[in-house]
Wavefront OBJ file of the C-alpha trace (Angstrom):
o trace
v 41.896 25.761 14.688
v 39.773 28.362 13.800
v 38.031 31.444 16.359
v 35.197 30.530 15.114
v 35.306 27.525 14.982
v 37.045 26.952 18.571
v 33.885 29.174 19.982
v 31.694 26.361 18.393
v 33.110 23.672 20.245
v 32.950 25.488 23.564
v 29.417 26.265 23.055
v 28.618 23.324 25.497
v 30.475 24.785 28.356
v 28.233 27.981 27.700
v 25.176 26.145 27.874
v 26.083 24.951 31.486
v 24.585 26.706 33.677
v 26.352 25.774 36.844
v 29.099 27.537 35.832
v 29.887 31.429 36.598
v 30.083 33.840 34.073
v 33.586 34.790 35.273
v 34.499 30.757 35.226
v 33.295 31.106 31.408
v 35.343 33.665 30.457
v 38.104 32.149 32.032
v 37.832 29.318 29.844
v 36.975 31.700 26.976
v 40.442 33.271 27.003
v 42.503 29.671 27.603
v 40.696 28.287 24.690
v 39.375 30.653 22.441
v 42.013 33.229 22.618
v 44.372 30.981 22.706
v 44.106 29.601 19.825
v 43.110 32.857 17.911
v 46.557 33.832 18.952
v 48.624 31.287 18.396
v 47.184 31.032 14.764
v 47.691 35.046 14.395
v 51.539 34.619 15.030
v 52.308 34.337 11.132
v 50.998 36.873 9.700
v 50.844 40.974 10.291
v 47.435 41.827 10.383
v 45.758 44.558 8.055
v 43.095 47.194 10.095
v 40.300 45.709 8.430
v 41.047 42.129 10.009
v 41.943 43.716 13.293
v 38.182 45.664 13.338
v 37.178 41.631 12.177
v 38.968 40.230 15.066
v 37.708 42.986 17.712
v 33.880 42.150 16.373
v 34.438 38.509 16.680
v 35.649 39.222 20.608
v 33.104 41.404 21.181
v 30.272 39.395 19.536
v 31.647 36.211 21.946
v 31.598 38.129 25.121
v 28.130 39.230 24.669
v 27.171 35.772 24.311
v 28.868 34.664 27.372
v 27.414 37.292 29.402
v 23.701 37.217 27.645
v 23.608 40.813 26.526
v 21.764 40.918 23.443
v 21.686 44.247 21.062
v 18.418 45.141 22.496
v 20.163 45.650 26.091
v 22.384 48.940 24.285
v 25.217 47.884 26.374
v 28.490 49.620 25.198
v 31.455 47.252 24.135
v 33.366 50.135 27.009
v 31.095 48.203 29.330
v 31.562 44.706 28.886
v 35.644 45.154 28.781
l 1 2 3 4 5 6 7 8 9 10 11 12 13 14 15 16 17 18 19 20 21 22 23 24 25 26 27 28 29 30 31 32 33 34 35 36 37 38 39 40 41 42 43 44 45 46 47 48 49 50 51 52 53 54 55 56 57 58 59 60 61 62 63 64 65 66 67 68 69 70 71 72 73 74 75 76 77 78 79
């Protein structure tokens, strides 16, 4: 399964909003993660796909915690 894909099908548990932010990034990192690792164990990758790969995280924990670009929050500060 794709990242991207596997961040698609958890956007319902984002839209919940009895759940905790901490309670979604939980789940973030069993399921998303997860499966970005386990697909990432055959091959080496390049710097260019790592900087990819570090967006992608990035991009997916703003969205969980509802920092948009306008906020000018550091990626230092969200990890």
């Amino acid at each position: 399964m794709l990242p991207t894909y596997a961040f698609q099908t958890f956007q319902p548990v984002l839209r919940n909003r009895h759940l905790s932010a901490r309670t979604k990034c939980t789940l973030y990192r069993a399921i998303v993660i997860n499966n970005l690792v386990y697909g990432s164990e055959a091959w080496v990758p390049k710097a260019s796909q790592m900087r990819r790969l570090d967006v992608f995280h990035m991009r997916c924990l703003r969205h969980i915690l509802g920092i948009r670009r306008l906020d000018h929050v550091t990626n230092r500060a969200i990890s």
